[in-house]
C-alpha positions in Angstrom: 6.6 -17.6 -12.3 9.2 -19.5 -9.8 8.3 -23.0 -10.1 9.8 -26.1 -8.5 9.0 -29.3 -10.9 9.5 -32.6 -10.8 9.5 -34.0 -14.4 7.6 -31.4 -16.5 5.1 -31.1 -13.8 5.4 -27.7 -11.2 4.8 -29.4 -7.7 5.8 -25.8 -5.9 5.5 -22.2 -7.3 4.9 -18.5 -6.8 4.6 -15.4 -9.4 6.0 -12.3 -9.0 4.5 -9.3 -9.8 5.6 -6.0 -10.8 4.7 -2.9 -9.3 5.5 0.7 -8.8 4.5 1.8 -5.0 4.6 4.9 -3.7 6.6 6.1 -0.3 5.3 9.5 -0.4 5.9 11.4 -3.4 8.6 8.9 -4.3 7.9 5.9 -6.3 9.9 2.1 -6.0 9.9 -1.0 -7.8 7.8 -3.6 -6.2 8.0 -7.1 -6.8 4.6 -8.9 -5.8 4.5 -12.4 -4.9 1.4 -14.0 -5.1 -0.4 -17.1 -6.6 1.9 -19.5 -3.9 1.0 -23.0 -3.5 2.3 -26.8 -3.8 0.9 -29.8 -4.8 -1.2 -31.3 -1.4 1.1 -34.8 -1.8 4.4 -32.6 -1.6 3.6 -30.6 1.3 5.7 -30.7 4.4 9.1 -30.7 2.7 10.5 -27.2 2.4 9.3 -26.7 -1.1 8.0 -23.4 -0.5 10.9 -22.2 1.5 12.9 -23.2 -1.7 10.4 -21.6 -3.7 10.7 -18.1 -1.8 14.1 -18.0 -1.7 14.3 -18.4 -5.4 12.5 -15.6 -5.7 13.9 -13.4 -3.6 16.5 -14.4 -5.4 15.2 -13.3 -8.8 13.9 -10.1 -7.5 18.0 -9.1 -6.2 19.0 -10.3 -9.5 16.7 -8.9 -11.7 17.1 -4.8 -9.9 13.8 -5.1 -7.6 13.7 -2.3 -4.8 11.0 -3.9 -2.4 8.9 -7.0 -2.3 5.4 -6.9 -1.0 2.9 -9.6 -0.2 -0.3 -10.6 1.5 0.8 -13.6 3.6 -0.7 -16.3 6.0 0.1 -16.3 9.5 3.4 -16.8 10.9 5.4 -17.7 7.8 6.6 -15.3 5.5 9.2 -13.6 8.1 11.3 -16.7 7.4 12.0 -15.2 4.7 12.1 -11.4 5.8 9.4 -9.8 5.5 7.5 -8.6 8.1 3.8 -6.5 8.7 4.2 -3.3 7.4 0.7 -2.0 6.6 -2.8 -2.0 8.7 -5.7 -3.0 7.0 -8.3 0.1 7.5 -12.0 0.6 6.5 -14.9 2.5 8.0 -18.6 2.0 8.3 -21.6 4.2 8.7 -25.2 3.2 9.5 -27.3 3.1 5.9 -30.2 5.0 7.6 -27.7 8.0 8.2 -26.0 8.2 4.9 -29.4 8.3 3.5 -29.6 12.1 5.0 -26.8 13.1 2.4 -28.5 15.4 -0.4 -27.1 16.6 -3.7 -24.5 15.4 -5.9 -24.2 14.9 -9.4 -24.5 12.6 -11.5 -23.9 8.7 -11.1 -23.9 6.0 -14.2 -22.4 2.7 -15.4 -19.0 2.7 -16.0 -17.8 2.1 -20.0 -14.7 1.4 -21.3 -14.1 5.2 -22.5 -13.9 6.0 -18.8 -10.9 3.7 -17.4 -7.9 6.2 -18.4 -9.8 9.1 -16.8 -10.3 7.2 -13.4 -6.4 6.1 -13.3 -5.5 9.7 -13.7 -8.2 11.0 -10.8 -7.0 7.7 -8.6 -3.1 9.1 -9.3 -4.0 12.5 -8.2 -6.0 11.8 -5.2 -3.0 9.1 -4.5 -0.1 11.3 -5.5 1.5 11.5 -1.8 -0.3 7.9 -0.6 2.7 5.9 0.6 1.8 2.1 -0.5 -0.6 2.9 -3.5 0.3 1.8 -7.0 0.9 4.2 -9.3 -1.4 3.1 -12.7 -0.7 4.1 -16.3 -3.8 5.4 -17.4 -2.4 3.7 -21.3 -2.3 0.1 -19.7 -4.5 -0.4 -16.8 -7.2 -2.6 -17.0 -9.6 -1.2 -14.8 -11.1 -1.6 -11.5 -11.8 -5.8 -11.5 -11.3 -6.8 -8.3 -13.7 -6.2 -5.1 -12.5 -6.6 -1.6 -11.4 -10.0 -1.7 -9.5 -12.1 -4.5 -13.0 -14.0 -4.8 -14.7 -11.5 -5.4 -15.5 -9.1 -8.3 -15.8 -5.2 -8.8 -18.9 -3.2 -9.8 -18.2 0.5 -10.9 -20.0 3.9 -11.1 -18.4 7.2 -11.8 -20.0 10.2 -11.1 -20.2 12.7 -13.8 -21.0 16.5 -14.8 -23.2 17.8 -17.0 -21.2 17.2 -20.4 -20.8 13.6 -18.9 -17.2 14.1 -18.0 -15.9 11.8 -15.1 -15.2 13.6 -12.0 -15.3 10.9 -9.4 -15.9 6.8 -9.4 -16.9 4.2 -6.4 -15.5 0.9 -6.6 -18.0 -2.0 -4.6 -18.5 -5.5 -3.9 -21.0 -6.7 -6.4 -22.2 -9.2 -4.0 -25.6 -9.3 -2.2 -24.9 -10.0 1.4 -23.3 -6.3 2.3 -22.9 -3.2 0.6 -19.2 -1.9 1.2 -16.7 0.0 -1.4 -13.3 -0.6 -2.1 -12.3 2.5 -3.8 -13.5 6.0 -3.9 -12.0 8.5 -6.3 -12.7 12.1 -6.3 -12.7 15.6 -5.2 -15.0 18.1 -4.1 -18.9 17.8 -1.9 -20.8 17.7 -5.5 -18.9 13.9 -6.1 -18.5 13.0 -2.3 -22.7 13.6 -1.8 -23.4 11.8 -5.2 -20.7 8.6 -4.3 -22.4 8.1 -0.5 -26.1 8.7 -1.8 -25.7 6.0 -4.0 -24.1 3.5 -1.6 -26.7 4.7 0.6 -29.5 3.5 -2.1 -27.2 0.2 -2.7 -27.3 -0.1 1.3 -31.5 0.2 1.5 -31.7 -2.4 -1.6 -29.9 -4.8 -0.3 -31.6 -4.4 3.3 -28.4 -3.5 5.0 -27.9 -1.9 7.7 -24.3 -0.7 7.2 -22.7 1.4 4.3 -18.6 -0.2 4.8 -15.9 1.6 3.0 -12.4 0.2 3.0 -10.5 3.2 3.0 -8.3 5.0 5.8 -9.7 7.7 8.3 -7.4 10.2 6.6 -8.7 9.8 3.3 -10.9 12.6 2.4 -14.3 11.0 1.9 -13.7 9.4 5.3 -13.4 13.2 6.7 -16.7 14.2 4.8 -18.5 11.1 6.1 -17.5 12.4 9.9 -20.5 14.7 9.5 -23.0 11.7 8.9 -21.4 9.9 11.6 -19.0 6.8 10.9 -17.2 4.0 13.1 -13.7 3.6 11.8 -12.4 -0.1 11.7 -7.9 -0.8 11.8 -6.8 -3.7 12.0 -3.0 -4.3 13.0 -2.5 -7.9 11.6 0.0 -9.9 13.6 2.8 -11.5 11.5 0.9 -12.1 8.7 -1.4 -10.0 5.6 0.2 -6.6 4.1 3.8 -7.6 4.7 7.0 -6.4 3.0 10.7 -6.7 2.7 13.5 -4.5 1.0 15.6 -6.2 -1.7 18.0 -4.1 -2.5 18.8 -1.1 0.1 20.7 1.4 -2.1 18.8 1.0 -4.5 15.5 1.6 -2.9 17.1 4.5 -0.5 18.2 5.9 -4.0 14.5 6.3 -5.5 12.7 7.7 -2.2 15.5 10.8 -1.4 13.2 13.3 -3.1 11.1 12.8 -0.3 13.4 12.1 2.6 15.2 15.1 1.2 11.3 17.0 1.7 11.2 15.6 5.1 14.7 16.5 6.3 13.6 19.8 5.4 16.4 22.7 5.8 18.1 22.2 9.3 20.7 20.1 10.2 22.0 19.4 6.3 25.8 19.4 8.7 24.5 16.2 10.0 24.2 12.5 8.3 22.5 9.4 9.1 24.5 6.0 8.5 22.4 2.8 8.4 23.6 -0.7 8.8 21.9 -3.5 8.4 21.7 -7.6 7.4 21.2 -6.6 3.7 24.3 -3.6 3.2 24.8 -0.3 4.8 24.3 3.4 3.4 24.9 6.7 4.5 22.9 10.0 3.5 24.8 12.8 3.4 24.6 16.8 1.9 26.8 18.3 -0.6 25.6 22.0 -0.7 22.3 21.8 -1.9 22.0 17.8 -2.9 21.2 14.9 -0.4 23.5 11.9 -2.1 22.7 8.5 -0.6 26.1 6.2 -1.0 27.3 2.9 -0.1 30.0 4.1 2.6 29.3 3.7 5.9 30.9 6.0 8.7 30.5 6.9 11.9 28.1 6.0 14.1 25.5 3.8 13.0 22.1 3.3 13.1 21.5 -0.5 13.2 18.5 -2.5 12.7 17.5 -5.1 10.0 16.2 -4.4 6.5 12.1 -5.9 7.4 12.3 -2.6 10.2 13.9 -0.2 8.1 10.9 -1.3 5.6 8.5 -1.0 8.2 9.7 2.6 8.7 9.6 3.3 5.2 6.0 2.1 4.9 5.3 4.3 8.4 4.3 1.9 10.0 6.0 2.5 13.2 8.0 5.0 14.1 11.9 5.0 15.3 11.1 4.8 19.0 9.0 2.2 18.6 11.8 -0.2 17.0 13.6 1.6 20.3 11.4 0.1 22.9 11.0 -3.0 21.5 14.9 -3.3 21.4 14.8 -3.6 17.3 17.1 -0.7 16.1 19.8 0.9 18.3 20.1 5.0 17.0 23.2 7.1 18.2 22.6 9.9 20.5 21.7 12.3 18.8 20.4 11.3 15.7 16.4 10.2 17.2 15.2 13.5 16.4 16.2 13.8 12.8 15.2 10.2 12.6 11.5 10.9 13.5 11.6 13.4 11.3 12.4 11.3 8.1 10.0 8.0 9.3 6.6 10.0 10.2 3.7 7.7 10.9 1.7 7.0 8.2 -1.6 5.5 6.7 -0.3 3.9 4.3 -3.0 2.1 1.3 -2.1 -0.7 -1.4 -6.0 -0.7 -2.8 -7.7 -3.6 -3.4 -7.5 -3.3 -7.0 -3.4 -3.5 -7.1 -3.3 -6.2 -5.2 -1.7 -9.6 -6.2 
Protein backbone atom coordinates (compact mmCIF):
# COMPACT_ATOMS: atom_id res chain seq x y z
CA UNK A 1 0.00 0.00 0.00
CA UNK A 2 1.02 3.84 -0.83
CA UNK A 3 -1.04 5.76 1.46
CA UNK A 4 -1.31 9.52 2.05
CA UNK A 5 -2.62 10.12 5.89
CA UNK A 6 -3.44 12.75 7.81
CA UNK A 7 -3.08 11.79 11.57
CA UNK A 8 -3.31 7.92 11.61
CA UNK A 9 -6.05 8.07 9.16
CA UNK A 10 -5.20 7.17 5.09
CA UNK A 11 -7.16 10.04 3.29
CA UNK A 12 -5.40 8.96 -0.30
CA UNK A 13 -3.98 5.44 -1.37
CA UNK A 14 -3.27 2.86 -3.94
CA UNK A 15 -1.72 -0.90 -3.72
CA UNK A 16 0.65 -2.21 -5.86
CA UNK A 17 0.63 -5.51 -7.01
CA UNK A 18 3.08 -7.87 -8.11
CA UNK A 19 3.07 -9.69 -11.17
CA UNK A 20 5.01 -11.62 -13.70
CA UNK A 21 3.65 -10.81 -17.49
CA UNK A 22 4.53 -12.24 -20.35
CA UNK A 23 5.94 -10.31 -23.74
CA UNK A 24 6.10 -13.36 -25.70
CA UNK A 25 8.06 -16.11 -24.47
CA UNK A 26 9.79 -13.59 -22.12
CA UNK A 27 8.51 -12.84 -18.73
CA UNK A 28 8.78 -9.10 -16.66
CA UNK A 29 8.03 -7.87 -13.39
CA UNK A 30 4.86 -6.09 -13.18
CA UNK A 31 3.83 -3.81 -10.65
CA UNK A 32 -0.13 -3.58 -10.51
CA UNK A 33 -1.76 -0.61 -9.09
CA UNK A 34 -5.12 -1.03 -8.09
CA UNK A 35 -7.53 -0.44 -5.07
CA UNK A 36 -7.05 3.76 -5.75
CA UNK A 37 -9.23 6.11 -3.99
CA UNK A 38 -9.46 9.20 -1.51
CA UNK A 39 -11.58 10.16 1.03
CA UNK A 40 -14.86 12.08 -0.88
CA UNK A 41 -14.06 15.43 1.66
CA UNK A 42 -10.27 15.39 0.28
CA UNK A 43 -11.00 15.23 -3.30
CA UNK A 44 -9.89 17.92 -5.70
CA UNK A 45 -6.45 18.51 -4.24
CA UNK A 46 -3.86 16.55 -6.01
CA UNK A 47 -3.82 13.77 -3.52
CA UNK A 48 -3.91 11.09 -5.98
CA UNK A 49 -1.36 12.66 -8.26
CA UNK A 50 0.92 12.51 -4.98
CA UNK A 51 -0.24 9.23 -4.40
CA UNK A 52 0.89 7.87 -8.05
CA UNK A 53 3.87 9.41 -8.08
CA UNK A 54 4.86 7.75 -4.86
CA UNK A 55 4.35 4.77 -6.31
CA UNK A 56 5.97 4.99 -9.33
CA UNK A 57 8.33 5.90 -7.14
CA UNK A 58 8.40 2.70 -5.09
CA UNK A 59 8.08 0.56 -8.11
CA UNK A 60 11.83 2.38 -9.67
CA UNK A 61 13.14 1.89 -6.29
CA UNK A 62 12.12 -1.32 -5.42
CA UNK A 63 13.55 -3.03 -9.26
CA UNK A 64 10.01 -3.12 -11.03
CA UNK A 65 10.24 -3.68 -14.92
CA UNK A 66 6.63 -2.42 -15.95
CA UNK A 67 3.54 -1.10 -14.30
CA UNK A 68 0.16 -2.01 -15.45
CA UNK A 69 -3.29 -0.82 -14.57
CA UNK A 70 -6.98 -0.55 -15.47
CA UNK A 71 -7.62 3.14 -15.33
CA UNK A 72 -10.59 5.66 -15.69
CA UNK A 73 -10.71 7.94 -18.54
CA UNK A 74 -8.30 10.56 -19.22
CA UNK A 75 -6.12 10.46 -16.14
CA UNK A 76 -3.54 7.99 -15.63
CA UNK A 77 -1.27 9.35 -18.65
CA UNK A 78 -0.38 12.15 -16.27
CA UNK A 79 1.47 9.95 -14.93
CA UNK A 80 2.75 7.90 -18.06
CA UNK A 81 0.98 5.36 -18.89
CA UNK A 82 -0.86 5.08 -21.77
CA UNK A 83 -3.55 2.25 -23.58
CA UNK A 84 -1.60 -0.58 -24.41
CA UNK A 85 -4.07 -3.50 -24.71
CA UNK A 86 -7.72 -3.93 -26.41
CA UNK A 87 -10.29 -5.45 -24.56
CA UNK A 88 -11.51 -8.56 -26.89
CA UNK A 89 -14.44 -11.09 -26.48
CA UNK A 90 -16.67 -12.91 -28.93
CA UNK A 91 -20.18 -14.10 -28.96
CA UNK A 92 -22.19 -16.80 -30.69
CA UNK A 93 -25.89 -17.30 -30.81
CA UNK A 94 -26.97 -20.02 -27.93
CA UNK A 95 -29.25 -21.83 -30.47
CA UNK A 96 -26.06 -22.47 -32.73
CA UNK A 97 -23.65 -23.65 -30.13
CA UNK A 98 -26.30 -26.05 -29.14
CA UNK A 99 -25.35 -28.02 -32.63
CA UNK A 100 -21.86 -28.85 -31.02
CA UNK A 101 -21.87 -32.82 -30.25
CA UNK A 102 -19.31 -34.81 -28.27
CA UNK A 103 -16.87 -33.98 -25.68
CA UNK A 104 -15.95 -35.31 -22.59
CA UNK A 105 -16.60 -35.02 -19.48
CA UNK A 106 -17.64 -31.70 -17.53
CA UNK A 107 -17.89 -31.48 -13.44
CA UNK A 108 -17.48 -29.10 -10.42
CA UNK A 109 -14.32 -27.92 -9.88
CA UNK A 110 -12.43 -29.19 -6.25
CA UNK A 111 -9.62 -27.93 -4.72
CA UNK A 112 -7.39 -30.99 -6.00
CA UNK A 113 -7.83 -29.47 -9.45
CA UNK A 114 -6.31 -25.74 -9.09
CA UNK A 115 -2.44 -26.74 -9.72
CA UNK A 116 -3.44 -28.78 -12.81
CA UNK A 117 -5.46 -25.77 -14.40
CA UNK A 118 -2.48 -23.23 -13.63
CA UNK A 119 -0.19 -25.63 -15.52
CA UNK A 120 -2.79 -26.14 -18.66
CA UNK A 121 -3.50 -22.06 -18.39
CA UNK A 122 0.63 -21.72 -18.54
CA UNK A 123 0.84 -23.93 -21.47
CA UNK A 124 -1.93 -22.76 -23.59
CA UNK A 125 -0.44 -19.05 -22.45
CA UNK A 126 3.20 -19.87 -22.87
CA UNK A 127 3.77 -17.29 -25.91
CA UNK A 128 0.56 -14.90 -24.77
CA UNK A 129 2.20 -11.42 -24.51
CA UNK A 130 0.19 -9.77 -21.30
CA UNK A 131 -0.89 -13.03 -19.50
CA UNK A 132 0.35 -13.73 -16.00
CA UNK A 133 2.40 -16.46 -15.56
CA UNK A 134 0.71 -18.49 -12.22
CA UNK A 135 2.62 -20.87 -9.89
CA UNK A 136 0.65 -23.74 -9.89
CA UNK A 137 2.17 -24.09 -5.68
CA UNK A 138 0.53 -20.60 -4.85
CA UNK A 139 -2.35 -19.67 -6.97
CA UNK A 140 -5.52 -19.38 -5.59
CA UNK A 141 -7.67 -20.28 -8.19
CA UNK A 142 -9.97 -18.86 -10.67
CA UNK A 143 -12.18 -16.26 -8.24
CA UNK A 144 -12.93 -13.55 -10.17
CA UNK A 145 -15.56 -13.35 -13.19
CA UNK A 146 -15.57 -10.58 -15.72
CA UNK A 147 -15.84 -7.72 -13.58
CA UNK A 148 -14.26 -6.93 -10.01
CA UNK A 149 -17.98 -7.34 -8.76
CA UNK A 150 -18.46 -10.26 -9.80
CA UNK A 151 -17.49 -13.83 -8.94
CA UNK A 152 -16.18 -17.05 -10.84
CA UNK A 153 -17.98 -20.33 -11.36
CA UNK A 154 -15.66 -23.26 -12.69
CA UNK A 155 -15.93 -26.56 -14.48
CA UNK A 156 -13.13 -28.60 -15.83
CA UNK A 157 -13.53 -31.06 -18.31
CA UNK A 158 -12.13 -34.43 -17.59
CA UNK A 159 -11.18 -38.05 -19.08
CA UNK A 160 -12.07 -41.10 -18.15
CA UNK A 161 -9.70 -41.57 -15.04
CA UNK A 162 -11.08 -38.00 -14.07
CA UNK A 163 -7.89 -36.26 -15.01
CA UNK A 164 -8.35 -32.46 -15.92
CA UNK A 165 -7.79 -31.85 -19.44
CA UNK A 166 -9.52 -28.50 -19.92
CA UNK A 167 -11.59 -25.85 -17.54
CA UNK A 168 -14.19 -22.87 -18.41
CA UNK A 169 -14.14 -20.04 -16.24
CA UNK A 170 -17.98 -17.94 -16.17
CA UNK A 171 -19.94 -15.38 -14.66
CA UNK A 172 -22.04 -16.97 -12.01
CA UNK A 173 -24.60 -14.47 -12.48
CA UNK A 174 -28.17 -14.94 -13.95
CA UNK A 175 -28.66 -12.15 -16.45
CA UNK A 176 -26.08 -13.54 -19.30
CA UNK A 177 -24.09 -16.54 -19.81
CA UNK A 178 -20.43 -15.42 -20.88
CA UNK A 179 -16.85 -17.07 -19.95
CA UNK A 180 -13.90 -15.51 -18.88
CA UNK A 181 -11.42 -18.22 -19.36
CA UNK A 182 -11.20 -21.25 -21.42
CA UNK A 183 -8.31 -23.66 -20.89
CA UNK A 184 -7.50 -26.49 -23.06
CA UNK A 185 -6.48 -28.39 -26.04
CA UNK A 186 -7.85 -30.64 -28.49
CA UNK A 187 -12.02 -30.98 -30.19
CA UNK A 188 -12.86 -33.70 -27.22
CA UNK A 189 -12.44 -30.42 -24.47
CA UNK A 190 -13.39 -27.64 -27.01
CA UNK A 191 -17.00 -29.69 -27.86
CA UNK A 192 -17.43 -30.50 -24.09
CA UNK A 193 -16.48 -26.49 -22.81
CA UNK A 194 -19.12 -24.88 -25.61
CA UNK A 195 -21.86 -27.69 -25.06
CA UNK A 196 -22.00 -26.76 -21.69
CA UNK A 197 -22.16 -22.95 -22.06
CA UNK A 198 -24.56 -23.83 -24.65
CA UNK A 199 -26.84 -25.65 -21.81
CA UNK A 200 -25.80 -22.67 -19.30
CA UNK A 201 -27.05 -20.29 -22.35
CA UNK A 202 -30.73 -22.35 -22.80
CA UNK A 203 -31.09 -22.21 -18.71
CA UNK A 204 -30.75 -18.97 -18.31
CA UNK A 205 -33.00 -18.07 -21.49
CA UNK A 206 -30.22 -16.39 -23.25
CA UNK A 207 -29.83 -15.77 -26.42
CA UNK A 208 -26.09 -15.34 -26.57
CA UNK A 209 -23.09 -17.64 -25.49
CA UNK A 210 -20.17 -14.47 -24.82
CA UNK A 211 -16.63 -15.45 -24.32
CA UNK A 212 -13.99 -12.94 -23.42
CA UNK A 213 -11.23 -14.18 -25.21
CA UNK A 214 -9.29 -12.94 -28.47
CA UNK A 215 -10.06 -14.15 -32.06
CA UNK A 216 -6.68 -15.80 -32.17
CA UNK A 217 -7.19 -17.88 -29.25
CA UNK A 218 -7.91 -21.36 -30.28
CA UNK A 219 -11.38 -21.98 -29.02
CA UNK A 220 -12.34 -18.83 -30.81
CA UNK A 221 -10.94 -20.58 -34.21
CA UNK A 222 -13.09 -23.80 -33.36
CA UNK A 223 -16.15 -21.72 -32.58
CA UNK A 224 -15.74 -20.11 -36.35
CA UNK A 225 -17.43 -23.36 -37.55
CA UNK A 226 -20.61 -22.61 -35.36
CA UNK A 227 -20.57 -19.19 -36.34
CA UNK A 228 -19.46 -16.27 -33.92
CA UNK A 229 -19.35 -12.33 -33.95
CA UNK A 230 -16.13 -11.09 -32.59
CA UNK A 231 -16.34 -7.99 -30.25
CA UNK A 232 -12.61 -5.43 -29.77
CA UNK A 233 -12.77 -2.75 -28.22
CA UNK A 234 -9.88 -0.07 -28.49
CA UNK A 235 -10.38 1.99 -25.28
CA UNK A 236 -9.38 5.56 -25.57
CA UNK A 237 -7.01 6.84 -22.90
CA UNK A 238 -8.21 4.90 -20.29
CA UNK A 239 -8.70 0.64 -19.13
CA UNK A 240 -5.64 -1.82 -19.91
CA UNK A 241 -2.92 0.87 -19.71
CA UNK A 242 0.79 0.48 -18.96
CA UNK A 243 4.02 2.17 -18.45
CA UNK A 244 7.80 1.01 -18.24
CA UNK A 245 9.72 1.73 -15.00
CA UNK A 246 12.86 0.84 -15.54
CA UNK A 247 14.00 0.51 -19.40
CA UNK A 248 17.17 -1.66 -19.07
CA UNK A 249 15.96 -3.52 -17.02
CA UNK A 250 12.87 -4.52 -18.70
CA UNK A 251 14.74 -4.61 -22.30
CA UNK A 252 17.15 -6.95 -20.33
CA UNK A 253 14.39 -9.72 -19.45
CA UNK A 254 12.43 -9.76 -22.94
CA UNK A 255 15.93 -10.24 -25.40
CA UNK A 256 15.18 -13.96 -25.62
CA UNK A 257 12.51 -13.03 -27.56
CA UNK A 258 13.52 -9.95 -29.41
CA UNK A 259 16.62 -12.03 -30.03
CA UNK A 260 13.81 -14.89 -31.68
CA UNK A 261 12.27 -12.10 -33.63
CA UNK A 262 15.50 -10.48 -35.01
CA UNK A 263 15.91 -13.82 -36.31
CA UNK A 264 19.42 -14.41 -38.31
CA UNK A 265 19.90 -11.36 -40.66
CA UNK A 266 21.17 -8.21 -40.10
CA UNK A 267 23.06 -9.28 -36.55
CA UNK A 268 25.89 -6.28 -38.38
CA UNK A 269 23.20 -3.81 -37.49
CA UNK A 270 21.97 -2.22 -33.95
CA UNK A 271 19.09 -0.39 -32.75
CA UNK A 272 19.71 2.58 -30.19
CA UNK A 273 16.64 3.83 -28.30
CA UNK A 274 16.28 7.12 -26.53
CA UNK A 275 13.78 8.09 -24.60
CA UNK A 276 12.35 10.35 -21.38
CA UNK A 277 13.24 7.44 -18.98
CA UNK A 278 17.24 6.37 -20.26
CA UNK A 279 18.48 5.21 -23.52
CA UNK A 280 19.78 1.52 -24.58
CA UNK A 281 21.30 0.08 -27.48
CA UNK A 282 21.01 -3.65 -28.67
CA UNK A 283 23.84 -4.86 -30.17
CA UNK A 284 25.53 -8.57 -31.39
CA UNK A 285 28.63 -10.10 -30.19
CA UNK A 286 28.98 -13.31 -32.32
CA UNK A 287 26.29 -15.27 -31.30
CA UNK A 288 24.79 -13.12 -28.23
CA UNK A 289 22.33 -10.02 -28.51
CA UNK A 290 23.68 -7.79 -25.30
CA UNK A 291 21.34 -4.93 -24.49
CA UNK A 292 23.60 -2.01 -22.65
CA UNK A 293 23.15 1.34 -21.45
CA UNK A 294 25.32 3.18 -24.25
CA UNK A 295 23.81 4.96 -26.68
CA UNK A 296 25.39 5.56 -30.18
CA UNK A 297 24.56 6.41 -33.33
CA UNK A 298 21.56 7.28 -34.63
CA UNK A 299 18.61 7.04 -32.50
CA UNK A 300 15.36 5.90 -32.36
CA UNK A 301 13.43 8.39 -30.27
CA UNK A 302 10.10 8.23 -28.73
CA UNK A 303 8.95 8.12 -25.08
CA UNK A 304 8.89 5.11 -22.67
CA UNK A 305 4.40 4.86 -22.65
CA UNK A 306 5.20 4.11 -26.90
CA UNK A 307 8.01 1.99 -26.47
CA UNK A 308 5.51 0.03 -23.98
CA UNK A 309 2.87 0.17 -26.36
CA UNK A 310 5.21 -1.58 -28.85
CA UNK A 311 6.21 -4.04 -26.46
CA UNK A 312 2.64 -4.96 -25.61
CA UNK A 313 1.92 -4.94 -29.69
CA UNK A 314 -0.20 -2.81 -29.61
CA UNK A 315 0.72 -0.72 -32.42
CA UNK A 316 3.25 -1.08 -34.64
CA UNK A 317 6.40 1.34 -35.49
CA UNK A 318 4.76 3.08 -38.35
CA UNK A 319 1.93 3.77 -36.57
CA UNK A 320 3.94 5.86 -33.80
CA UNK A 321 5.36 7.22 -37.42
CA UNK A 322 2.22 8.63 -38.69
CA UNK A 323 1.00 9.93 -35.69
CA UNK A 324 4.47 11.82 -35.37
CA UNK A 325 5.24 9.81 -31.87
CA UNK A 326 8.69 8.07 -32.61
CA UNK A 327 11.22 9.38 -35.23
CA UNK A 328 13.28 5.89 -36.54
CA UNK A 329 16.57 6.51 -38.71
CA UNK A 330 16.48 5.46 -42.21
CA UNK A 331 17.03 2.42 -42.38
CA UNK A 332 16.28 0.90 -39.28
CA UNK A 333 11.94 0.67 -39.98
CA UNK A 334 12.32 -2.67 -41.32
CA UNK A 335 14.18 -4.37 -38.62
CA UNK A 336 11.97 -2.36 -36.31
CA UNK A 337 8.75 -4.00 -37.56
CA UNK A 338 10.31 -6.99 -37.28
CA UNK A 339 10.99 -6.86 -33.43
CA UNK A 340 7.36 -4.97 -32.48
CA UNK A 341 4.78 -7.44 -34.51
CA UNK A 342 1.18 -6.71 -33.77
CA UNK A 343 -0.21 -8.53 -31.23
CA UNK A 344 -3.27 -9.82 -29.23
CA UNK A 345 -2.22 -9.37 -26.34
CA UNK A 346 -4.51 -10.87 -22.93
CA UNK A 347 -4.10 -9.99 -19.08
CA UNK A 348 -7.31 -12.51 -18.07
CA UNK A 349 -9.66 -11.60 -15.89
CA UNK A 350 -8.51 -13.61 -13.13
CA UNK A 351 -4.95 -11.68 -12.85
CA UNK A 352 -6.33 -8.70 -12.73
CA UNK A 353 -5.91 -6.12 -9.95
Amino acid sequence: MVELVEGERPISWCSVVDRSLRIGKSVVVAGGIGGVGTLREFRRRGYSREVMERAVALMLREEYDISFLHGIQDFYHKFGYATCMAEHEFSLETRDAERVRGGTRVRSIKKGDIPQIARIYNRDNAERTGSAVRDPHSWKGLQLGTWWSIRAGVRVVVDRQDRVKGYVAFDDVEDCCRAGEIGGQGEEVYAAILGFLARRGVKLRREQVWVNAPADHPFAVYCREFGLRLHTLYPRNEKPMGRIINLSSCMKKIKPELKNRWGMGKRRDFLCFATDIGGVTLQWDGEKLFVGEEEKGKKIRLRQEHLMQLLMGYVRPGDLVTRGRISIPRGKGELMDRLFPLQQAQLWWADRF
